[in-house]
C-alpha positions as CSV (number, residue, x, y, z in Angstrom):
1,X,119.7,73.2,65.7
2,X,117.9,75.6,62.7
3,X,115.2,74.1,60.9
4,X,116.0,74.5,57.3
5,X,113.4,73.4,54.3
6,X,114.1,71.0,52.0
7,X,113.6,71.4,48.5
8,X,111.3,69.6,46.5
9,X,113.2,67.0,44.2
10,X,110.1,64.9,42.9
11,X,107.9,68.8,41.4
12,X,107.3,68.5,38.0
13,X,108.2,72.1,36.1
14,X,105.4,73.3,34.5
15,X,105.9,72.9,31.0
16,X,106.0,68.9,31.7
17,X,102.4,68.5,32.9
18,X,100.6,66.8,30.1
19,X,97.6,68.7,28.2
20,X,94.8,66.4,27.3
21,X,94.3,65.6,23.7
22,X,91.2,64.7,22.4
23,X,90.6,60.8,21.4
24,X,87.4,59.6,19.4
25,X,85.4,56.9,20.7
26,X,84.0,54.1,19.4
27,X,80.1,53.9,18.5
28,X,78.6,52.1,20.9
29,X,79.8,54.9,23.2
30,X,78.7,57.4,21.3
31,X,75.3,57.6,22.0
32,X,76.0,58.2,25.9
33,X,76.7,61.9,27.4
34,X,79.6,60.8,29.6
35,X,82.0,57.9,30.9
36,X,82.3,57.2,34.3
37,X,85.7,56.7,35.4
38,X,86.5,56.0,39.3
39,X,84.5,58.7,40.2
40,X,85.0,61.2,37.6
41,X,82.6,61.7,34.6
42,X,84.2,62.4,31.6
43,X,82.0,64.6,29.0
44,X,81.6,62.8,25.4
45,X,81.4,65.8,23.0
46,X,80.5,65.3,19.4
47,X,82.1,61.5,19.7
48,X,85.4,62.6,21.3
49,X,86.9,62.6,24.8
50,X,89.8,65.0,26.0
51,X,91.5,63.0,28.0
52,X,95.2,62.6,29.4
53,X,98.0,59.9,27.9
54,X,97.5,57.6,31.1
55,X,93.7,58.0,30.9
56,X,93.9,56.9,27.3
57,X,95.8,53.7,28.4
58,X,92.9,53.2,30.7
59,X,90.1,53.7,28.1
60,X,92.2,51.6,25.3
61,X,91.9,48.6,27.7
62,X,88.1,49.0,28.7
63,X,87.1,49.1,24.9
64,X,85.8,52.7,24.9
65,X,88.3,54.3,21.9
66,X,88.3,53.7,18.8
């Protein structure tokens, strides 16, 4: 029997990937140069974060945004 490939059902097109969007946070955080998150560093840059709409949920929780 032929091996045939199976097609990806769960691939996201392209123009659905989420672009971050920047979020300011709040002052006691803006004195820092970054915010650890898991294991990634996320720059702070003049007060604001780029982050992605799950990320935000994340940093909503913890206190960080404004």
């Amino acid at each position: 029997m032929a091996r045939t490939a199976k097609t990806a059902t769960t691939a996201k097109p392209a123009e659905a990937v989420e672009k971050p969007v920047e979020y300011e946070v709040c002052d006691a955080m803006k004195s820092h140069g970054s915010i650890m998150l898991g294991t990634h560093f996320i720059p702070i840059v003049d007060g604001k974060v780029k982050i992605s709409a799950k990320t935000k949920e994340i940093f909503e929780k913890s206190g960080f945004l404004k």
